[in-house]
Backbone bond lengths (Angstrom), bond angles and torsions (degrees), N, CA, C in turn:
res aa  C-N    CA-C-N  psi(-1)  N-CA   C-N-CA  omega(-1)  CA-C   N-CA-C  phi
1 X - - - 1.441 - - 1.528 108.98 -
2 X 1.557 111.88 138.81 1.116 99.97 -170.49 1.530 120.97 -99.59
3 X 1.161 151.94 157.44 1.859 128.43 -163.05 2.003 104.54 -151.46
4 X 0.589 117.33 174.09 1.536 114.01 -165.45 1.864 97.14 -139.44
5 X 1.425 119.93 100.14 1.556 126.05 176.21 0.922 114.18 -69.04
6 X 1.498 103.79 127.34 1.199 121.33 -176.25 1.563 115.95 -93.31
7 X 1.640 107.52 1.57 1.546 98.42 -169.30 1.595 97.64 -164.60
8 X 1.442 138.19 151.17 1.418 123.60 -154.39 1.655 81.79 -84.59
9 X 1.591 99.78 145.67 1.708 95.53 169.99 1.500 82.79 -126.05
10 X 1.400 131.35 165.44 1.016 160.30 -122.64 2.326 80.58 -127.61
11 X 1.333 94.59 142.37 1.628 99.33 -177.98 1.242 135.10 67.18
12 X 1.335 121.13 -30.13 1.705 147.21 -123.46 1.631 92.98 -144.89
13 X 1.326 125.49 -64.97 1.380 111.17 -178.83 2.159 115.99 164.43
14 X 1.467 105.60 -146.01 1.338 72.36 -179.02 1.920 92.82 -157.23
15 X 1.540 102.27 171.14 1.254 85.58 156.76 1.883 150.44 15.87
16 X 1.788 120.89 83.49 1.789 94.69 -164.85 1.157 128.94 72.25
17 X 1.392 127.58 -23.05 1.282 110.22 144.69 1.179 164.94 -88.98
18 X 1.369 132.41 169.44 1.652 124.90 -140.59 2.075 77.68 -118.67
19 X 1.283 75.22 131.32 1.979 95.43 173.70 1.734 104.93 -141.37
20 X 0.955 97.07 153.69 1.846 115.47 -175.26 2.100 94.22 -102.10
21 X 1.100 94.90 142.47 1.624 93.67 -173.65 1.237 116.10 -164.42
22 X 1.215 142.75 158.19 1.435 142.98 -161.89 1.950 96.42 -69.74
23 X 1.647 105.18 141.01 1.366 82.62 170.61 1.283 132.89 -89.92
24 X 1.351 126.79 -2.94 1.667 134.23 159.39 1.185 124.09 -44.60
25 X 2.244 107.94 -36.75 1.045 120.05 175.44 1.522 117.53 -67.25
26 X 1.203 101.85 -57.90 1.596 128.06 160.75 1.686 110.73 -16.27
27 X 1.682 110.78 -58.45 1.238 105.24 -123.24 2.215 68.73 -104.36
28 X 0.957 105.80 -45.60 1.848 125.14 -160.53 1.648 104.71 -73.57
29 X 1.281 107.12 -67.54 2.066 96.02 160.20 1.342 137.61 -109.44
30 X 1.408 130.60 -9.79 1.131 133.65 179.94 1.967 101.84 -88.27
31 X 0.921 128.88 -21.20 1.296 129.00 -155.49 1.445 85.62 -100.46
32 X 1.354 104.83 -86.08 1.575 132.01 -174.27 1.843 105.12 -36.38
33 X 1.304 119.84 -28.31 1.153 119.30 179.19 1.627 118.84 -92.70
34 X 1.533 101.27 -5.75 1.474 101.21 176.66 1.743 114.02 83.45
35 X 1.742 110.78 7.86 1.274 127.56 -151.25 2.287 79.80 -97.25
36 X 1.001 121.41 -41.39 1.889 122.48 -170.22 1.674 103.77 -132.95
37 X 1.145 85.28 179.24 1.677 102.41 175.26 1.340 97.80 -133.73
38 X 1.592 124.86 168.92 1.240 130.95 162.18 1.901 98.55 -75.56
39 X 1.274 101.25 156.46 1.552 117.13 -165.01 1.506 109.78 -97.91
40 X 1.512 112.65 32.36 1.113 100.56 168.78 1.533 121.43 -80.54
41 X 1.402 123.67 -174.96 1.413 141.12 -170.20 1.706 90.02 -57.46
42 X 1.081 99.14 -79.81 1.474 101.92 -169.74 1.809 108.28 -17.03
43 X 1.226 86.80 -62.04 1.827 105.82 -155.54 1.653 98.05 -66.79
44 X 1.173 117.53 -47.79 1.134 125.85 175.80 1.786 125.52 -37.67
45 X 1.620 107.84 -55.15 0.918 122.59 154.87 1.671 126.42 -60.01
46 X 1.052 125.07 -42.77 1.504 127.59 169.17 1.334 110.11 -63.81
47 X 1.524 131.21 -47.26 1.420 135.89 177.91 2.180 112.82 -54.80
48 X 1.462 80.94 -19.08 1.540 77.62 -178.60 1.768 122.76 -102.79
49 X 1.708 98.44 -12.12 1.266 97.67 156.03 1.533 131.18 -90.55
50 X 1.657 111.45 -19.62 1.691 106.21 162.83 1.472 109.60 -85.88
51 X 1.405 139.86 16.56 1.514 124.31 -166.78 1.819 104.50 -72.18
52 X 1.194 116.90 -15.57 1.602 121.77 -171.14 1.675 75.97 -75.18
53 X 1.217 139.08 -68.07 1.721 132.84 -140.23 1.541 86.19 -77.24
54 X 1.046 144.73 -38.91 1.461 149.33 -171.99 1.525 99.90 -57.67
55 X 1.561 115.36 -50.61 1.406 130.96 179.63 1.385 120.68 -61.13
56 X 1.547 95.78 -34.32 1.706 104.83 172.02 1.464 116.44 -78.19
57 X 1.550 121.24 -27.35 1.610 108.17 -146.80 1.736 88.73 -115.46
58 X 1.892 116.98 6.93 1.467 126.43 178.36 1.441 95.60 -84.02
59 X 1.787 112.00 -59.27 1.818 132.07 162.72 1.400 111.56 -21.14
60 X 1.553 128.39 -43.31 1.319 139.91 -147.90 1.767 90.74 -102.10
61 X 1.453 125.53 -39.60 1.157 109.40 -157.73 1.514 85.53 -104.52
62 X 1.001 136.10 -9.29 1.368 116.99 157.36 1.703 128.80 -66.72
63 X 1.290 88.16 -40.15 1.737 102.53 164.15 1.466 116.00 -44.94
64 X 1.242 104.35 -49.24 1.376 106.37 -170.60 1.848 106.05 -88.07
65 X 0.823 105.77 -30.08 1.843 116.46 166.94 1.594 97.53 -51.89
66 X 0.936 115.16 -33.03 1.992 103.21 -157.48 1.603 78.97 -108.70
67 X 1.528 149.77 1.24 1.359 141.57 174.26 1.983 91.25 -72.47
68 X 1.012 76.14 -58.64 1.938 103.60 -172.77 1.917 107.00 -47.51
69 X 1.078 91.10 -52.91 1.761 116.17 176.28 1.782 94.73 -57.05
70 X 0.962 133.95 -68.67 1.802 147.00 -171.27 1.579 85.62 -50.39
71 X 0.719 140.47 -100.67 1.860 154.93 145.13 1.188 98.76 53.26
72 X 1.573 98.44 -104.13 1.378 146.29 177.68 1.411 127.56 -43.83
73 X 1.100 97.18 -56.80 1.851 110.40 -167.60 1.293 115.41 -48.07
74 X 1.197 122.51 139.46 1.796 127.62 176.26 1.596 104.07 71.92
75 X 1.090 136.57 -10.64 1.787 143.30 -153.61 1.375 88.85 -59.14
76 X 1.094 115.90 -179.57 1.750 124.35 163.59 1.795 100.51 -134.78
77 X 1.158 117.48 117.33 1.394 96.98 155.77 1.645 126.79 -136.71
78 X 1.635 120.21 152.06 1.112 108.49 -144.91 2.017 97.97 -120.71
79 X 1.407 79.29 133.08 1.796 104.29 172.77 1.076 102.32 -101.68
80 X 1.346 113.39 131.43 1.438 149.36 143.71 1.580 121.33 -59.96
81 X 1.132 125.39 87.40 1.943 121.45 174.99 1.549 107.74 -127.53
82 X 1.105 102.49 151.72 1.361 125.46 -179.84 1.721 103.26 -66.03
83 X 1.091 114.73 132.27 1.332 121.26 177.19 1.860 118.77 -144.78
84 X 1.261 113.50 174.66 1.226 137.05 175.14 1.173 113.87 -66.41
85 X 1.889 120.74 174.01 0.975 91.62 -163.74 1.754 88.60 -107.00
86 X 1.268 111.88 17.78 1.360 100.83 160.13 2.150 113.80 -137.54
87 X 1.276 70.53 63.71 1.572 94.06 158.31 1.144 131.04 66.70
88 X 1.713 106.38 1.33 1.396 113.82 165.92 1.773 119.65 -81.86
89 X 1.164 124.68 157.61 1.229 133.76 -152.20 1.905 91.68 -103.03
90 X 0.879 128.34 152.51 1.518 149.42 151.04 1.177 105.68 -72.11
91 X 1.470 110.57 98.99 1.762 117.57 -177.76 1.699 115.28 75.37
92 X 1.124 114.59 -124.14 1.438 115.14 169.80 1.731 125.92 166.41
93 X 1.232 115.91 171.90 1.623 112.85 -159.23 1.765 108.66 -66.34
94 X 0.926 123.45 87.51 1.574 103.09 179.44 1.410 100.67 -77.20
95 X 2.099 109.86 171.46 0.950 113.42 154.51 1.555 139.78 -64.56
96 X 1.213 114.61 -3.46 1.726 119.41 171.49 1.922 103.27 -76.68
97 X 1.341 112.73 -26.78 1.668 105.65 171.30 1.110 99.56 -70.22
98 X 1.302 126.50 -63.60 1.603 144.19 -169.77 1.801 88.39 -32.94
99 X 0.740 112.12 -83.47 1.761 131.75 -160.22 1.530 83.65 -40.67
100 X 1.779 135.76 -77.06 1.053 154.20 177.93 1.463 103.61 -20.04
101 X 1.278 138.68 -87.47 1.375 154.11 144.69 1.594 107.90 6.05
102 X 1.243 106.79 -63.90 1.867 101.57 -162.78 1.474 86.11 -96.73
103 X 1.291 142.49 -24.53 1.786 110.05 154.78 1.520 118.79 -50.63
104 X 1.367 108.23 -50.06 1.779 103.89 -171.53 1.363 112.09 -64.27
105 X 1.681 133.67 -35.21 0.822 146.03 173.63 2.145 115.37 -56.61
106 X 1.549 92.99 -67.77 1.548 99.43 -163.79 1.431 97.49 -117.50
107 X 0.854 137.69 31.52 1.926 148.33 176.03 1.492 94.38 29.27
108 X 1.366 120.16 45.28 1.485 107.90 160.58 1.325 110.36 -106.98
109 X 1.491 122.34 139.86 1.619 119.56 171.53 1.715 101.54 -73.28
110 X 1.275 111.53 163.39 1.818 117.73 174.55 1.591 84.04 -171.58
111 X 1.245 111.63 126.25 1.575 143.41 174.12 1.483 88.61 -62.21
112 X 1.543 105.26 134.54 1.433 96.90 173.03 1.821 114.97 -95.74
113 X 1.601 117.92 22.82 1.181 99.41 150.62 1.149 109.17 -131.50
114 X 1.659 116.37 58.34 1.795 140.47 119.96 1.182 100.37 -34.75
115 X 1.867 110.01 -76.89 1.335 118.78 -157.49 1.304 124.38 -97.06
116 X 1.510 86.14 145.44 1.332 119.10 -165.45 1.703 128.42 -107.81
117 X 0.954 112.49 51.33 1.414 114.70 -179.58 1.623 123.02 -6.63
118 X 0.900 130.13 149.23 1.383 131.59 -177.68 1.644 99.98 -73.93
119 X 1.239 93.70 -69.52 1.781 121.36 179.97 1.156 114.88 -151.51
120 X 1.442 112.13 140.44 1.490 129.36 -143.55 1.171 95.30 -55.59
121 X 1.116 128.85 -179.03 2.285 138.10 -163.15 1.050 85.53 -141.10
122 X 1.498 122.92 106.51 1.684 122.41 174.35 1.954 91.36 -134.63
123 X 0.939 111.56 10.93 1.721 95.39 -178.72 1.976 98.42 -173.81
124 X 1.345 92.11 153.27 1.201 96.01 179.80 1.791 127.94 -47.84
125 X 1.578 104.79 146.11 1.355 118.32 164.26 1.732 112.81 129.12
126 X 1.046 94.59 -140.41 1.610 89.43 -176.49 1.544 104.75 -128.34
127 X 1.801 76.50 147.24 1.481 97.68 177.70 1.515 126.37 -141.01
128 X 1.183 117.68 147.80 1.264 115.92 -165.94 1.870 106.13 -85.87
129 X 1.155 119.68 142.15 1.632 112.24 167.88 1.367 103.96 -144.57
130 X 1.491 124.99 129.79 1.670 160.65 -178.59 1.599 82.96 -94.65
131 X 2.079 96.96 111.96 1.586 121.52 144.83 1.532 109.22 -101.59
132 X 1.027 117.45 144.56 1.133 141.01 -162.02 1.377 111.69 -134.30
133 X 2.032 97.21 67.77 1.395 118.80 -163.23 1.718 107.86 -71.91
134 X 1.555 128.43 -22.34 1.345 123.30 -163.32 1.424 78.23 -147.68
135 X 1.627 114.71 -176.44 1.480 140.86 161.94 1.635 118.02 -76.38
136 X 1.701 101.40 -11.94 1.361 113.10 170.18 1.531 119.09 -105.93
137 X 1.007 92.17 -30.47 2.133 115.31 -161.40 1.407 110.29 -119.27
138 X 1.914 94.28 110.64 1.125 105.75 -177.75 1.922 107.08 -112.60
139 X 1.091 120.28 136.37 1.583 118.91 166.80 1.328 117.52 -95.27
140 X 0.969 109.85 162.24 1.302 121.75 -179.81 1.525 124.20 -135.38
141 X 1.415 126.45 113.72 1.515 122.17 -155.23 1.492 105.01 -126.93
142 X 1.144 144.75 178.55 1.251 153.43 -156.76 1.455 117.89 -150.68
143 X 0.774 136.00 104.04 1.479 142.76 -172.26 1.402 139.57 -111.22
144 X 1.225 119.04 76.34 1.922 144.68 -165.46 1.758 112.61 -56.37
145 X 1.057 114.38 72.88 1.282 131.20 177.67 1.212 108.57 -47.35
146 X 1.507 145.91 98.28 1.083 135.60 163.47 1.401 143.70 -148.52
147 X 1.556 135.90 125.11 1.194 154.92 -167.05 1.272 115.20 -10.02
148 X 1.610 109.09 108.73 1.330 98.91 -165.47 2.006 91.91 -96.73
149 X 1.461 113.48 -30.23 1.733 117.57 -173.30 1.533 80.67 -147.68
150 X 1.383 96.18 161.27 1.694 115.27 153.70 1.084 105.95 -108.23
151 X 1.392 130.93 138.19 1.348 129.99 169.66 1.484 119.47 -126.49
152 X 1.679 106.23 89.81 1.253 94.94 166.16 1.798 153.41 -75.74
């Protein structure tokens, strides 16, 4: 199916252009998210007279992606979880804490499927996790897993 992007996505393509793509994909996140259009004539033609405002308001959220990026990047921040007594965690760090954490911390919102864990956080120490603030701008944060009780 063919679809016309409305916004640079990361892998997939950029700005105005026409890509061929599964249609589940098509129809379930690129559409539904406001991310393409179907590639007909109509759309085709309309996509090519707003691509300058598309260009501006992609410019704008990158701007503000690299505000977020200045912020964030390299930070360390440290969770407290209940763990074992050899160092595995009870459950584990998802990204909805992650997200939770650097609001209370730095009052920035970040969608928690921005983040991207390196590898899953099931036991104490540090870990690295890739946000994936723009289609250009990626952060990179660090995350100090540590013993809040032992419970044997």
């Amino acid at each position: 199916m063919k679809v016309i992007l409305l916004e640079n996505i990361k892998k997939i393509g950029s700005i105005g252009e026409i890509i061929e793509v599964k249609r589940g994909f098509a129809r379930n996140f690129l559409i539904s998210n406001k991310k393409a259009l179907y590639a007909s004539k109509d759309n085709i033609t309309q996509v090519e007279k707003i691509k300058s405002d598309l260009s501006k308001k992609d410019n704008e959220r990158k701007k503000q992606a690299k505000e977020v990026y200045e912020k964030i990047n390299k930070k360390e921040y440290h969770i407290k979880k209940l763990s074992t007594e050899n160092n595995e965690l009870y459950g584990s760090v998802k990204p909805t804490e992650i997200s939770k954490l650097i609001y209370e911390i730095e009052k920035i919102e970040i969608k928690p499927s921005l983040i991207q864990p390196i590898k899953e956080i099931k036991s104490l120490g540090k870990f690295k996790v890739k946000i994936s603030l723009h289609s250009e701008v990626d952060a990179e944060i660090n995350i100090n897993v540590e013993s809040a009780e032992s419970i044997q």
